[in-house]
C-alpha positions as CSV (number, residue, x, y, z in Angstrom):
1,X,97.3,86.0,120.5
2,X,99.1,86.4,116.9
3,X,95.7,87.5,115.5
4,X,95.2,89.7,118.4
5,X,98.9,90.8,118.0
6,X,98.6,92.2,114.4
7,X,95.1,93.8,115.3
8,X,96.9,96.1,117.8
9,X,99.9,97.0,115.6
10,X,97.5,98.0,112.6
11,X,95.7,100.2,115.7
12,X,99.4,101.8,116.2
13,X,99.7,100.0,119.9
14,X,103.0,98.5,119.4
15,X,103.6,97.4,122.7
16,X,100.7,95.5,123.0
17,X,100.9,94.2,119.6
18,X,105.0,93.1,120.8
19,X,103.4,91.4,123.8
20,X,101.1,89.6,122.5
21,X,103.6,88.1,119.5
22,X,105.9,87.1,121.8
23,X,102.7,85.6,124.2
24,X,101.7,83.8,120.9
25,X,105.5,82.1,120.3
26,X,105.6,81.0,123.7
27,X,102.2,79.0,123.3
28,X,104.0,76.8,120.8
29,X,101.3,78.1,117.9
30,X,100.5,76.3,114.7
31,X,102.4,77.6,111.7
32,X,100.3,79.9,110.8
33,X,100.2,81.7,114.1
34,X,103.7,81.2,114.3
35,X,104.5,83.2,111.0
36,X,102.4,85.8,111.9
37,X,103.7,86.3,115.9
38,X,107.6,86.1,114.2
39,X,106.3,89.0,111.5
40,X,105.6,91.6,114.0
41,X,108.5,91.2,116.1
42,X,110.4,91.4,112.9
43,X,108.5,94.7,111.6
44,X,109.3,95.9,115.3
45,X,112.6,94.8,115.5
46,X,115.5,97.5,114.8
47,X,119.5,95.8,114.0
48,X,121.3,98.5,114.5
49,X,121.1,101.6,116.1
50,X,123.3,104.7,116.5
51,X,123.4,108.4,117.2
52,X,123.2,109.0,113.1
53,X,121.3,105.7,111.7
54,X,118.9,102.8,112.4
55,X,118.9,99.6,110.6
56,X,115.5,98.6,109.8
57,X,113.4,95.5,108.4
58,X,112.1,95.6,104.7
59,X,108.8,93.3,104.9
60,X,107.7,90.7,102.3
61,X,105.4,93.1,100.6
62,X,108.4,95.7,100.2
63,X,107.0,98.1,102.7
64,X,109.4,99.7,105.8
65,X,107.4,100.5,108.8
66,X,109.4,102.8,111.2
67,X,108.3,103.7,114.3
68,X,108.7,107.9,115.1
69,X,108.1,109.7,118.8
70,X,107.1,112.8,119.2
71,X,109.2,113.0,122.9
72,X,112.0,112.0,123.3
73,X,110.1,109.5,125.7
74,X,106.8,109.3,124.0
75,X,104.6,106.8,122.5
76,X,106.1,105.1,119.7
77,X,103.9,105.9,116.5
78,X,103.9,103.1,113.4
79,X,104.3,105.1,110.4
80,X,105.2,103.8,106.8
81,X,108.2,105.1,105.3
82,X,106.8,106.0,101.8
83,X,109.4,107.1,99.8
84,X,107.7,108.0,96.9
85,X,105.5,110.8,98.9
86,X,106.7,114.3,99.4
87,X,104.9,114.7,102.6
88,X,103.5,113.1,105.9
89,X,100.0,112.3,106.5
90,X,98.6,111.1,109.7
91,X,94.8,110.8,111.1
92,X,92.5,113.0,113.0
93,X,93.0,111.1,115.9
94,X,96.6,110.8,116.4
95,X,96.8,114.7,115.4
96,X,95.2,114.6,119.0
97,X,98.1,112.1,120.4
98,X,101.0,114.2,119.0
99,X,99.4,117.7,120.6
100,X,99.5,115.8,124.2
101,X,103.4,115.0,123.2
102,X,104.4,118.3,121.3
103,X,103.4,121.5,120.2
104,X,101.4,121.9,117.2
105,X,100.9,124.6,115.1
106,X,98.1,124.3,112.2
107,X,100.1,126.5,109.0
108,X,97.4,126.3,106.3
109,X,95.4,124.5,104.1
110,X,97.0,122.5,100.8
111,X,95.9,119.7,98.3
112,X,97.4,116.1,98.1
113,X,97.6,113.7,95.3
114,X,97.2,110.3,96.6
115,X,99.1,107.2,94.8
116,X,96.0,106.7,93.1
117,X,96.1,110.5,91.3
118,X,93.1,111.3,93.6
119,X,94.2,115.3,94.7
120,X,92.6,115.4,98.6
121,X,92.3,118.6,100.6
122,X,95.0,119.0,103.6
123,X,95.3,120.8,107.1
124,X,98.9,121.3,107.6
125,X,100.5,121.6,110.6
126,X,103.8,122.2,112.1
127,X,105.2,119.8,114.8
128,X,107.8,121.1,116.8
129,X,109.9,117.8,117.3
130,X,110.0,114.5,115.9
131,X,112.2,111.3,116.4
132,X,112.4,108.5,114.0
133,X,112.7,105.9,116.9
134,X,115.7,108.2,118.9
135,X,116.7,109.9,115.7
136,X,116.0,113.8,116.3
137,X,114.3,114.9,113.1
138,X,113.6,118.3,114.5
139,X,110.3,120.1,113.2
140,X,108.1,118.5,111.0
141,X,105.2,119.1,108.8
142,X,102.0,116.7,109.1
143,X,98.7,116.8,106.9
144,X,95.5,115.8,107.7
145,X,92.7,114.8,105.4
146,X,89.9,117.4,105.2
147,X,87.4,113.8,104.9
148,X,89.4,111.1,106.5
149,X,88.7,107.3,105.1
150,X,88.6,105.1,107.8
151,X,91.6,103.1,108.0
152,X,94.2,105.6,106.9
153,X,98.0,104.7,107.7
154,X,100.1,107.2,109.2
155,X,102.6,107.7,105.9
156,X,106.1,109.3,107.0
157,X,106.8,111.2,103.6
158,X,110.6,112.4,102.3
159,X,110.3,116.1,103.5
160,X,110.3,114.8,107.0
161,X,113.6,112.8,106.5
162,X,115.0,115.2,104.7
163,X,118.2,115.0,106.5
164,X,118.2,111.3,106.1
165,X,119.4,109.4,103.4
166,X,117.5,106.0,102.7
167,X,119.3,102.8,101.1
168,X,117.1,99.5,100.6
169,X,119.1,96.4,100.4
170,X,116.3,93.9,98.8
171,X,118.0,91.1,98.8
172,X,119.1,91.6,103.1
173,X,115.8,92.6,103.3
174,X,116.9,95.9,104.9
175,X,116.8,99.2,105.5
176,X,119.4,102.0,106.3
177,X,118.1,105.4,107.4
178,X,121.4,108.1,108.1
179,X,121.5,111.5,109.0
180,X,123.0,113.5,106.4
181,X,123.8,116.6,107.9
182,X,124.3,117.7,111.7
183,X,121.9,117.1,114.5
184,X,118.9,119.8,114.9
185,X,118.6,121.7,117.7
């Protein structure tokens, strides 16, 4: 169930993947198992939450996954918080997902440079509201890759947050995302 578990939160089903971690924990697993069960519920836990800010968990490779809607009562999405990229990339396939949840506008066409300096051609398009768990983010711009790579993680660049400020507390092992400015509309 912990294997299973972490297969269906790198597939972006997070409630199965919280189901079957906290299945796994109840089977009294081995310590492997064990570590790997408690590691997505932390990744999909959230410490504090407010009208203006959510508290989440930094994980041992010094990553932040957050989890963003695009309803206020949609599907939660998994989405790494990359703060060193300006912009937000997410697959073909949940492009699809989000036009079931929002409306979607395609703006243009654009270039990307990957961590790896590799520049990728972009579709860009507008989403009309996003929530960083029930943070309102407001509009947001998305790219998808012209030749998607299988396996490509949605990445939750900074000009999505841009009315968020991000601290990172290594040593709690935590996250703080605020709102800056006033609520959009």
């Amino acid at each position: 169930y912990a294997g299973r578990g972490l297969a269906h939160l790198r597939a972006d089903n997070i409630e199965r993947a919280r189901r079957d971690a906290q299945h796994a924990l109840r089977m009294n697993p081995d310590a492997r198992a064990r570590a790997i069960a408690a590691g997505i519920l932390k990744e999909l836990s959230v410490s504090a939450s407010g009208p203006a800010r959510v508290v989440v968990p930094l994980n041992d490779q010094g990553q932040v996954f957050v989890q963003v809607r695009f309803s206020k009562s949609g599907t939660p999405h998994r989405f790494l918080l990359d703060t060193g990229a300006t912009f937000s990339l997410v697959p073909r396939e949940l492009l699809a997902e989000i036009s079931r949840e929002a409306n979607v506008a395609k703006v243009g066409k654009g270039l990307v440079t990957t961590a790896d300096g590799v520049r990728h051609p972009v579709t860009r398009y507008q989403v009309d509201r996003a929530f960083l768990y029930n943070l309102p983010l407001g509009q947001i711009e998305v790219h998808v890759l012209d030749k998607s790579p299988k396996g490509i993680l949605s990445l939750l660049g900074m000009r999505s947050i841009g009315d968020f400020s991000v601290s990172i507390d290594n040593s709690a092992k935590r996250v703080t995302i605020s709102r800056k400015g006033p609520f959009p509309n």
